[in-house]
KOLZADREN-285474 format. One record per residue: residue in three letters; z, y, x of N, C-alpha, C in turn. Coordinates in pm, whole numbers, plus 50000, padded with zeros to 5 digits. Atoms other than C-alpha are relative to their C-alpha. Layout:
<nodes>
alaZYXZYXZYX
...
</nodes>
This chain:
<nodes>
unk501225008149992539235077950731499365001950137
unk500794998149856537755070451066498374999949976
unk501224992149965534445088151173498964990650120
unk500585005249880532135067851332498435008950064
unk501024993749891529905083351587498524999050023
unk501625002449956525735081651654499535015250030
unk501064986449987523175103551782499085001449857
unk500934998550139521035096251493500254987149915
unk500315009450107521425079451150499095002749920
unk501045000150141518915067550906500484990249887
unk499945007050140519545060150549498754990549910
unk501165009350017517245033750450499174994950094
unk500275006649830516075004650679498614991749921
unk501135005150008512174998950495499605002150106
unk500905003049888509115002350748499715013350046
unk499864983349907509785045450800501504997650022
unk498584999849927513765036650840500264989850117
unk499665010449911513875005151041499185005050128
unk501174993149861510415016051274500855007350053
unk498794985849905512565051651335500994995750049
unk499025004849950515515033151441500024993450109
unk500365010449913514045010651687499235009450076
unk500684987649882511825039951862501525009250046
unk498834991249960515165060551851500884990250159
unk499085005549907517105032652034499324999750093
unk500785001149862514075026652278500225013050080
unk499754979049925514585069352359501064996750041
unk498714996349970518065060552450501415006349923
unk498914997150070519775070152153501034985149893
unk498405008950073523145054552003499474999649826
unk500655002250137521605044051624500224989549899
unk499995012950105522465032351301498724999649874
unk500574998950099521075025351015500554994649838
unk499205001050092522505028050648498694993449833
unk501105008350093520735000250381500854998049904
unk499395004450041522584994150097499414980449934
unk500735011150032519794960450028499844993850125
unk500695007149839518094937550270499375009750084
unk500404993549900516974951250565497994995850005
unk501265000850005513004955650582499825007149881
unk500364993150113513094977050230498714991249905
unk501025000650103510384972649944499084993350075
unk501135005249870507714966850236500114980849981
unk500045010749942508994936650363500704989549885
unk499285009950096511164923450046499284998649879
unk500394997950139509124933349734498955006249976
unk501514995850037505754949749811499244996950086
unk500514998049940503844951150076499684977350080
unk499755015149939504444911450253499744991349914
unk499385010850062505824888749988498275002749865
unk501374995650064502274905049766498964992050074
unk501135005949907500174892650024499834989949999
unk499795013450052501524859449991499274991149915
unk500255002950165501214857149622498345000150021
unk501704996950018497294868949697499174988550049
unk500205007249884496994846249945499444986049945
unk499975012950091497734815549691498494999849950
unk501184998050078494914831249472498884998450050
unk501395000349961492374832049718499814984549990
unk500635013749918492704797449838499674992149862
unk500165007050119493034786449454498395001349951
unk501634998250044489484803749404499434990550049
unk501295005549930488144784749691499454988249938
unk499735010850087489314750149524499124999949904
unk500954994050124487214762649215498894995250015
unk501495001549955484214763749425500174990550123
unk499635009949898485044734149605498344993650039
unk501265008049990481904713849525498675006350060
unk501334995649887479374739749685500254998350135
unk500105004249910480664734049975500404986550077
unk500165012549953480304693649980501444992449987
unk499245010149954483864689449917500334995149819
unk499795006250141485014668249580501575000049991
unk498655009950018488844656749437499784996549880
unk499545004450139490104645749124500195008049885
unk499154991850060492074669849007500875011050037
unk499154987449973493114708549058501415003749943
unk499264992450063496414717248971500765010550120
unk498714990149907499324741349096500775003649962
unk499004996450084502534749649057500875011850040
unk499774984450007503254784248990501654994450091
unk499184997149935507004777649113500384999650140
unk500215003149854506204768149438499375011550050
unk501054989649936503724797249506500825010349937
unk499314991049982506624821749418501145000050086
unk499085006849929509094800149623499205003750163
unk500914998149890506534805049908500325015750049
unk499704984750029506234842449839501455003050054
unk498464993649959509954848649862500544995850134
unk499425008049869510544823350201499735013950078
unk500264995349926508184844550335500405016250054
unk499254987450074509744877350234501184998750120
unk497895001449937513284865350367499954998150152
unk500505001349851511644854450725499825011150061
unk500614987749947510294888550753501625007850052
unk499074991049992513754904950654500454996250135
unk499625006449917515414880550901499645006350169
unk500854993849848512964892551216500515012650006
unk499534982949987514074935451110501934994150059
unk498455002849971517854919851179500244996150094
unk500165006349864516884901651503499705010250138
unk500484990849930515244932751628500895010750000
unk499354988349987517724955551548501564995350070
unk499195008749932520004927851714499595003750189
unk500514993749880517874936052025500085008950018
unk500534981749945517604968252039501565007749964
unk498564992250029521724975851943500055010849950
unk500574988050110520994993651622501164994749913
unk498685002150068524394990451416498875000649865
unk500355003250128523314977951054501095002149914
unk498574996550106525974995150806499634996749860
unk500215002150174525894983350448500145004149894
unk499264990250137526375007350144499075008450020
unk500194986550049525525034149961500025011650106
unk499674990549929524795063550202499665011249922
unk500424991250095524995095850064500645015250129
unk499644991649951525155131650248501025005949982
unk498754991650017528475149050313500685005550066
unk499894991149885528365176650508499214999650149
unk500735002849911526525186550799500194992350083
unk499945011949875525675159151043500834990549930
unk499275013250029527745135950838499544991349852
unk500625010050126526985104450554501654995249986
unk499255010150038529385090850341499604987149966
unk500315018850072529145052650274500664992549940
unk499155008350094529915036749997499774980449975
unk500205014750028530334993749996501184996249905
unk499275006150046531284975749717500824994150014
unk498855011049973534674961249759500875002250123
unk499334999449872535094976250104500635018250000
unk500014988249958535405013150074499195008449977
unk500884990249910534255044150212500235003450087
unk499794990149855533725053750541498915007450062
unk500994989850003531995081050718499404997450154
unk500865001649895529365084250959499375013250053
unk500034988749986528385112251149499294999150124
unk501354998349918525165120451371499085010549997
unk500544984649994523635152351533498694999249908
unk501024998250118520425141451357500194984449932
unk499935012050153519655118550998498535001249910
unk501585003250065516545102750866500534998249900
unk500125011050125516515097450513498244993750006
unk501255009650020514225070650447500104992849887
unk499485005350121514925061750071499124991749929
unk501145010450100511735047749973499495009349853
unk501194995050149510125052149600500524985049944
unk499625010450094510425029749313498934998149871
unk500765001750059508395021249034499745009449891
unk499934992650049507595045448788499314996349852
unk500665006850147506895044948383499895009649923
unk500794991150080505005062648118501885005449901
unk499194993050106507285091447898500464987849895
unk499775013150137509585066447642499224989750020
unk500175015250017508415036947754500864995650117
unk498915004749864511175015047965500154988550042
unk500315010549920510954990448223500914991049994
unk499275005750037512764962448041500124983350113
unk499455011449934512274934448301499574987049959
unk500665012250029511094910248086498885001549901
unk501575001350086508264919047849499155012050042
unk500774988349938507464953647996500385002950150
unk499215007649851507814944148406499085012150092
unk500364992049862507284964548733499134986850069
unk500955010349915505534948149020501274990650044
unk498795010149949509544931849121499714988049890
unk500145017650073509474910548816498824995949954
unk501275010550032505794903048791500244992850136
unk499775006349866506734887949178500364986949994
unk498615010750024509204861149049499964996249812
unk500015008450113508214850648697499874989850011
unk499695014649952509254818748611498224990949950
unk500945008350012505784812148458498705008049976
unk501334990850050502144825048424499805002249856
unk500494997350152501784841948105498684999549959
unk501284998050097499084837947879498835012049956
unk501294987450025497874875347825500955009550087
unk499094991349882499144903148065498825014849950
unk500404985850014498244943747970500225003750139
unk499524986549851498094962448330499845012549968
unk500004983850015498845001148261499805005150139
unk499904991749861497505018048614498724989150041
unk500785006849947494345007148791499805000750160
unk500364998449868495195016549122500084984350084
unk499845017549929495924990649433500794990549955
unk499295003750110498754978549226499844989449913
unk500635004050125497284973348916498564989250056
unk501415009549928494274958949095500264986950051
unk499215008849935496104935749281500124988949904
unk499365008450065498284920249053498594993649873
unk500705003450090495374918548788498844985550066
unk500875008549927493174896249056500804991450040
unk499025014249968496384873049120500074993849853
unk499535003250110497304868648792498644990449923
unk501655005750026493184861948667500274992250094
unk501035010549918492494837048945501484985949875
unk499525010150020495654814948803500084999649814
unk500005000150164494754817848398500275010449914
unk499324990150098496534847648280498285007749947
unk501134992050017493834866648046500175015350029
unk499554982949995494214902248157498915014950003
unk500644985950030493414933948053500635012550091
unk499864993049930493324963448309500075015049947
unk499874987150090494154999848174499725010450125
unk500144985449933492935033348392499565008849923
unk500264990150060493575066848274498205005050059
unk501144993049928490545080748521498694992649994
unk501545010849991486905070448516499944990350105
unk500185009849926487285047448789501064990350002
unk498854999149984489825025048868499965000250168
unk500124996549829490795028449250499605012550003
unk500844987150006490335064849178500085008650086
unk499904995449865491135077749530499024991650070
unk500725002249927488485054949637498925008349988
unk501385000349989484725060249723499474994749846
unk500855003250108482705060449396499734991649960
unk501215010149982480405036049456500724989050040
unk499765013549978482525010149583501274997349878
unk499425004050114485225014849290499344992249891
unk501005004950111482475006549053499374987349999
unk500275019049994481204976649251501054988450008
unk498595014950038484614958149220500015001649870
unk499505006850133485144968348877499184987849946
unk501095009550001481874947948841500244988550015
unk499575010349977483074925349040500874994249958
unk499115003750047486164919448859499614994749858
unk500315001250170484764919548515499274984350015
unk500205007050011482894892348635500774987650005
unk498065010549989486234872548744500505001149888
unk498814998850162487264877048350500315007650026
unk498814992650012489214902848396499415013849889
unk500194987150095488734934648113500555009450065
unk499964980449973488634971248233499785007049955
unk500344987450044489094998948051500075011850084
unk499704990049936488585030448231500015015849866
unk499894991050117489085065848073501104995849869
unk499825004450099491615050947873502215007149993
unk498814993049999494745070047833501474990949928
unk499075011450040498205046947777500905012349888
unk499004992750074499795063247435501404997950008
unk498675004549985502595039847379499894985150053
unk500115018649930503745003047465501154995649890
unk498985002950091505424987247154500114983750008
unk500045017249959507654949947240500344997449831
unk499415005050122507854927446904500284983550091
unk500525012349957506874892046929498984994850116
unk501095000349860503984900247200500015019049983
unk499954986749975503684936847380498525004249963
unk501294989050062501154961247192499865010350028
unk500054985449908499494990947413499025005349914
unk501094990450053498055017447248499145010150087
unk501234989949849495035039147444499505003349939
unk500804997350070492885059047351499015002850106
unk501105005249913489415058847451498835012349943
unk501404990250067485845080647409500004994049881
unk500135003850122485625057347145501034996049926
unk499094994950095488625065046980501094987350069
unk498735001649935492265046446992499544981149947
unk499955015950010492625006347062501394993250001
unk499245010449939495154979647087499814989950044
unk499945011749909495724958347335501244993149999
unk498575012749971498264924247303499744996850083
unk499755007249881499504910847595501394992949969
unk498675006049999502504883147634500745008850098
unk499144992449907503594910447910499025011350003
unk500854988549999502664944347988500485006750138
unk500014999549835502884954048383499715015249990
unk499864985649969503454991448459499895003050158
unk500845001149876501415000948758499955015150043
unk500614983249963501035040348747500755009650089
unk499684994149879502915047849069501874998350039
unk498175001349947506365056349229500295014049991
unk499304987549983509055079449203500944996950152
unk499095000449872511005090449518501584998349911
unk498375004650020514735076749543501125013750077
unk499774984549933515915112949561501575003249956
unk498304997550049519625105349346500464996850126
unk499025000749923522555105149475499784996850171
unk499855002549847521825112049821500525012550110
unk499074988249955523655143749825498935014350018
unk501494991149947520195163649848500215015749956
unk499614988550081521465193549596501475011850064
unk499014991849935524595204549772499905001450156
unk500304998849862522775199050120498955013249986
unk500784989750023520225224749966499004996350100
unk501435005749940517225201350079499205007449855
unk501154999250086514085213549928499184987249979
unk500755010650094512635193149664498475006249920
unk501174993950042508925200049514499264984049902
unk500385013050100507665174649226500954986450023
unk499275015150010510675150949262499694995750156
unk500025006049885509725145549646500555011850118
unk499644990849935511255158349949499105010050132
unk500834993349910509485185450167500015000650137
unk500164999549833508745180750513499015011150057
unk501324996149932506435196550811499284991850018
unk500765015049984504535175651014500864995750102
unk498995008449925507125162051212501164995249942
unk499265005050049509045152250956501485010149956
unk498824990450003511695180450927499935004149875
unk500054992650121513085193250609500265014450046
unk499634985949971514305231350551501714998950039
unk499075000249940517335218150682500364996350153
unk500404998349832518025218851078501014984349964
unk499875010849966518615180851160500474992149895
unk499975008050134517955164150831498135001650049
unk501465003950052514645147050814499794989449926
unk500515008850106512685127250551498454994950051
unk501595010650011509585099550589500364992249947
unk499925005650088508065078250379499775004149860
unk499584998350161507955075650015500495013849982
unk498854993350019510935094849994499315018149976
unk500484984449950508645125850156499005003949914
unk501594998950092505375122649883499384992050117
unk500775007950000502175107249918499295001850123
unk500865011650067500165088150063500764989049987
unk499005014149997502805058349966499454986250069
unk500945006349913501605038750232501254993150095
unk498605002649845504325013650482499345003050091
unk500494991349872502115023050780500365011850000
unk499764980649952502485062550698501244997150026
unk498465002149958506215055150686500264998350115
unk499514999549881506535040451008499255006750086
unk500934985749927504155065451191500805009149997
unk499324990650024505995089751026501175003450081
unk498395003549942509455076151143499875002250171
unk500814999449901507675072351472499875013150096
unk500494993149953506555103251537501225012549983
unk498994990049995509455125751395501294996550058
unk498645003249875512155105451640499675009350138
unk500564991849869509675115351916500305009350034
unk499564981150007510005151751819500775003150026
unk498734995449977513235151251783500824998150178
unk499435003649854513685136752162498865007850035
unk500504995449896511595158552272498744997550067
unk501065015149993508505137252320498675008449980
unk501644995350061505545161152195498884992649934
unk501475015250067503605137151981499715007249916
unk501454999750096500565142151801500435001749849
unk499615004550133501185150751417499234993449940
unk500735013350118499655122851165498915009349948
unk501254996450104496005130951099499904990349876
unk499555009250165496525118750736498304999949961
unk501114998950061492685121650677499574987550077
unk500705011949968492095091850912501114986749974
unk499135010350035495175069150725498834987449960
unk500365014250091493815034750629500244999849854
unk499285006650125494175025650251499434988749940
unk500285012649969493724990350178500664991649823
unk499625004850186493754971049819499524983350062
unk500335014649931494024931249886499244990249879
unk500765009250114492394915149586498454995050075
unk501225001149961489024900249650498695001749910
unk500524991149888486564916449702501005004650078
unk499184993749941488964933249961499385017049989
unk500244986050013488724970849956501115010150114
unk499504992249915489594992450240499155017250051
unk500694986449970488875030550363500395007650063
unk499374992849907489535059450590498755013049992
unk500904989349997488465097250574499424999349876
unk500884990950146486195114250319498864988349957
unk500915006150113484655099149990498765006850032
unk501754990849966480705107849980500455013949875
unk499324991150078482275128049691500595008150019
unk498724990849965484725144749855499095007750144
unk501034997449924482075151450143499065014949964
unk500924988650053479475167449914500655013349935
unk498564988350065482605187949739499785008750120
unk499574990849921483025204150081499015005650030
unk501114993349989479615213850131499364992850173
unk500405004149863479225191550441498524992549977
unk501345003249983475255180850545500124987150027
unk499435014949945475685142550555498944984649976
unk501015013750023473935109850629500754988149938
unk498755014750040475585076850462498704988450009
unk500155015849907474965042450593500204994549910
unk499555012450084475095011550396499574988150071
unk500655014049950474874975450496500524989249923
unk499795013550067475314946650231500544987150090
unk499925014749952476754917550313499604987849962
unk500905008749997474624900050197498674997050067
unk500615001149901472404908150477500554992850105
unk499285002149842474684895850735500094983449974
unk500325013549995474224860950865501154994349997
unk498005008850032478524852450912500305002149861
unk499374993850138478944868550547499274983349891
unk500555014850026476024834850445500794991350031
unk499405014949918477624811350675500984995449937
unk498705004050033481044815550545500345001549834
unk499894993850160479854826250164501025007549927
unk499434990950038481464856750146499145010049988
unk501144988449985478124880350069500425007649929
unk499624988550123479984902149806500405014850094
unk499664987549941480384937949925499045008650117
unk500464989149914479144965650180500885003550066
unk498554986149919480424986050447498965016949958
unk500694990150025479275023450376500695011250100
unk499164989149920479505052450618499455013450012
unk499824985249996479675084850615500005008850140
unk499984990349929478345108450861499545012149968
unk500634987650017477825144950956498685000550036
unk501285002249984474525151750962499335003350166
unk500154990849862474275175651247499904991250128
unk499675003349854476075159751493500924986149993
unk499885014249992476825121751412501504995749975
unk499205002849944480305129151373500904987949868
unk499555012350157482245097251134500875009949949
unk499544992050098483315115350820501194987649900
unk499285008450091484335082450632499524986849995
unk501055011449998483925047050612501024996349874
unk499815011550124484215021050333499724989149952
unk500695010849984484134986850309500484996649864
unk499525009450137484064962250022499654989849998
unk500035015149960484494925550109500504990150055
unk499195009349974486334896050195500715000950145
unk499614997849877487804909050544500215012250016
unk500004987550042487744943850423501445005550078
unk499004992249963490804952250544500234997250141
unk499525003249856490884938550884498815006950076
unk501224994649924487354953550965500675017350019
unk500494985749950488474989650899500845001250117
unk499294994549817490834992251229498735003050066
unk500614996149899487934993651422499275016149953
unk500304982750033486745027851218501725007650031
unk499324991949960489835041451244500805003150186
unk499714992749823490145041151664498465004549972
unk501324991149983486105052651633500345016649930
unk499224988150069487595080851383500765007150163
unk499294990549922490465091251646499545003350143
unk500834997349929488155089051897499265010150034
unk501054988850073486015111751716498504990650106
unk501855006950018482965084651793498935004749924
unk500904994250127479945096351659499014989449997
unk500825010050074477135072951495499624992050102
unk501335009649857474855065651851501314993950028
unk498625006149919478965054451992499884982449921
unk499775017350060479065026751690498624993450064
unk501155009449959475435017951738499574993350168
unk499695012949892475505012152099501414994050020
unk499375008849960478474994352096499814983749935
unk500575012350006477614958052128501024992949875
unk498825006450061479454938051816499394984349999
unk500175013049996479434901451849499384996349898
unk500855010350048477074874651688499994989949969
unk499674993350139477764865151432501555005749937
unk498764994450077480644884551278499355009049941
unk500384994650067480794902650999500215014449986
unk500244987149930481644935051206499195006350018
unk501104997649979478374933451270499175011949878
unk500545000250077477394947450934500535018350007
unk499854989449970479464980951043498975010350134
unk500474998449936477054984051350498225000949932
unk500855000850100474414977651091499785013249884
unk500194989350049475405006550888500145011050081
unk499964983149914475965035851134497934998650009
unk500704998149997472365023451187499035005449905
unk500654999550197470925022150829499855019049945
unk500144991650016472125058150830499075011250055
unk500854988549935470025074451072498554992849981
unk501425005850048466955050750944499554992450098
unk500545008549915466725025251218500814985650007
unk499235015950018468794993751063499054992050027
unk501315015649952467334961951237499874986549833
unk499825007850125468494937050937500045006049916
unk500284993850134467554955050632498565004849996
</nodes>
């Protein structure tokens, strides 16, 4: 069997394998990359993109809704679900298309199969129909990703009890939909699904849902959602999930145990790392809850084996991935880069309201014993948030008291996710409160409303 040659391979080509591959080749190294799927992973084929899409539909379907407040009239709303999954998937396949163009540029060998470790510095690869042949490189990213994950005895049948792949691509909007998991996920899909008819019921074990968010702004979406139809139970623990004729979830609750029918029942409560068969046990990689252990540069306890991504634990995030990928090529060339302050990651939920954040909850704040001012600014103060009738939400921020320095921000509102970039360069900055407030933010935008709260916090907001 012939041995083919690289400085570095990575097994899995999502948005921590493909990124690492494409910084590697820019360093000057000889690089493949081993996918046994489309190229762009989960990210770009099945979560992260082709989601956005689907959301995308929903918003504009809301607007339609509320057509007549703003002067415009038709006849008649309809839509057709197969088109707005047909959409979804184009856009999906465009994306993959661009990771294949780029790795066309950048002379990044794309190998196809099963890769699996076998022996130091080397991968076996397995393709259906073609073989195995081996591959062999002083260093090797795994980048395996994560996958969907499901409650003890209950199993992800695909068609009445569905992951987020086949709620993506149903052929039709169901009638009643159970969501088990209230994170971004569960949130998500429950605010696509509601805008186009489905009646749905939302399930979180934890008192909130979004329970890694900020308190206060989990609480004002559930609000906000409940008012969109949608049912939220929080505190509500998923017993079982039984399919007959329609799927029946059992929970139990403060006030004792319920059922919930749904024509489907959507399993939301996270990911497992893709940790089989990848040879991990006879490489004597350390494993710790099913995920693989890194530093901060990405290194396992094995000398030129590294893991990002998913693959590595949380925060399951495609940005951390390619950061990750990013930053532990660097290392490995030699490069001295910065390790990932994970306390100033973005995390970003696309439903509307939008919901985005970075750094410490006021919760997680007062936990530490830190002295702190917090900011708020409604958007319904802000004159672009009127203009364009998007007043739902706040930005809220979090400083130290002392010495101004940003602890955390949090927005909740129709742009939510595109506003927080500008906290997170003030974050790595280490900007402190007077930095946001004199910096000038344009007139009208609804940026403005972040310049609005750094003020609010120290007690000198102009609009409020």
């Amino acid at each position: 069997m012939t041995e083919r040659q690289f400085d570095l391979a990575v097994i899995g080509g999502g948005p921590g394998g493909y990124v690492a591959a494409i910084r590697a080749a820019q360093l000057g190294m000889k690089t493949a990359v081993i996918e046994r799927d489309k190229l762009g992973g989960i990210c770009l084929n099945w979560g992260c993109i082709p989601t956005k899409a689907l959301l995308k539909n929903a918003e504009l379907y809301n607007h339609f809704k509320d057509a007549e407040e703003w002067g415009i009239t038709y006849k008649e709303l309809k839509f057709d679900f197969s088109r707005i999954v047909k959409r979804s998937r184009d856009v999906a396949a465009r994306n993959s298309k661009g990771v294949e163009y780029l790795f066309k540029k950048n002379k990044i060998e794309h190998i196809p199969g099963q890769g699996m470790l076998d022996g130091k510095g080397r991968i076996s690869v397995t393709r259906e129909g073609k073989g195995v042949e081996s591959v062999a490189a002083a260093h090797i990213i795994l980048a395996t990703g994560a996958r969907a994950r499901s409650l003890p005895n209950v199993k992800i049948d695909g068609t009445r009890v569905i992951s987020y792949m086949e709620a993506m691509v149903l052929p039709r909007i169901p009638k009643s939909m159970v969501i088990i998991g209230g994170g971004a996920i569960g949130v998500e899909f429950a605010y696509f699904f509601n805008s186009f008819g489905t009646s749905v019921t939302l399930v979180e074990m934890m008192p909130n849902i979004l329970p890694i968010e900020d308190g206060e702004i989990s609480k004002l979406l559930a609000s906000s959602l409940r008012k969109q139809g949608i049912e939220i139970l929080t505190g509500a623990k998923t017993e079982s999930v039984a399919v007959s004729k329609e799927v029946t979830v059992t929970v139990s609750t403060n006030d004792g145990t319920k059922q919930l029918a749904g024509e489907v029942a959507l399993m939301a409560i996270g990911v497992s790392g893709n940790v089989e068969n990848l040879g991990l046990e006879a490489a004597g990689v350390k494993l710790e809850k099913g995920w693989i252990q890194t530093d901060d540069f990405s290194r396992t306890n094995v000398p030129g084996l590294y893991a990002v991504g998913d693959v590595a634990g949380p925060p399951w995030l495609a940005h951390v991935a390619s950061r990750e990928g990013i930053v532990c090529v660097e290392a490995l060339a030699g490069k001295n880069p910065k390790p990932i302050d994970y306390d100033n990651v973005p995390g970003c939920t696309y439903c509307q309201p939008q919901v985005a954040s970075l750094g410490m909850t006021e919760e997680r704040a007062i936990a530490a014993g830190r002295p702190i001012k917090v900011g708020r600014f409604p958007f319904s103060a802000s004159g672009k948030a009127r203009a364009i009738g998007n007043t739902e939400g706040l930005v809220k921020l979090i400083f130290d008291e002392a010495y101004g320095e940003l602890l955390g921000a949090h927005i909740l509102g129709s742009d939510a996710t595109e506003m927080i970039a500008e906290l997170g360069i003030a974050k790595t900055l280490e900007t402190t409160a007077e930095g946001i407030m004199n910096t000038i933010h344009a007139h009208p935008t609804l940026s403005e409303a972040v310049m609005g709260a750094a003020e609010a916090a120290f007690g000198h907001a102009i609009d409020l």
